[in-house]
C-alpha positions, 0 to 999 in steps of 0.5 A: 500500500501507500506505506510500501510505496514510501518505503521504497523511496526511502530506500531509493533515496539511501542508494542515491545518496548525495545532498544538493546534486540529488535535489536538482537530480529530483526536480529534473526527474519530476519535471521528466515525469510531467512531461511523460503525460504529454508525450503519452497524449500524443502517442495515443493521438498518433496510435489512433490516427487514421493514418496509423490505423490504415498503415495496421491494415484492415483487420484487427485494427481496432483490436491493435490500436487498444493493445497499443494505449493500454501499453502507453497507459502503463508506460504513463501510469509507472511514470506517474507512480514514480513521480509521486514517489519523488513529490513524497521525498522532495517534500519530507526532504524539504521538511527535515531540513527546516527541522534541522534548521529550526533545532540549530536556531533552538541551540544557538539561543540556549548557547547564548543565553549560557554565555 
């Protein structure tokens, strides 16, 4: 379920490791996705053009053209999980890190008023 899913990008972002490159790495990857959906518009457009469908020749046609959406449609679906995936770990990323920030602020204060 949803927590599998988290898991595995837990695990994903320990392999990758790497601070500010992997940041950008991800951004780049989510945009990538994004612009998968686009690219499968156009693929579904293009299997269901008439010229497509002429080109298949005659029988069976409509059979192959709903073979070929249903494989573009996974094709989209897995890049769509992927891109959730890496939403998720930008975003508890982002989190940690105003964690650590905010606990620095905390620690410098309690210093301050030591001194």
């Amino acid at each position: 379920g949803e927590e599998e899913l988290q898991e595995a990008c837990a695990r994903q972002a320990l392999q990758r490791g790497g601070g500010g490159r992997r940041e950008r790495l991800l951004r780049a990857d989510v945009g990538q996705a994004g612009g998968g959906l686009e690219s499968f518009k156009s693929q579904v457009l293009r299997a269901c053009s008439p010229e497509a469908v002429g080109a298949a020749g005659g029988g069976g046609t409509e059979q192959q053209v709903i073979e070929k959406v249903r494989q573009i449609s996974e094709e989209s679906h897995q890049s769509h999980e992927r891109e959730k995936c890496l939403q998720e770990e930008l975003g508890s990323r982002l989190s940690k890190e105003k964690e650590v920030s905010e606990s620095v602020e905390v620690f410098k204060k309690s210093l301050q008023e030591l001194q």
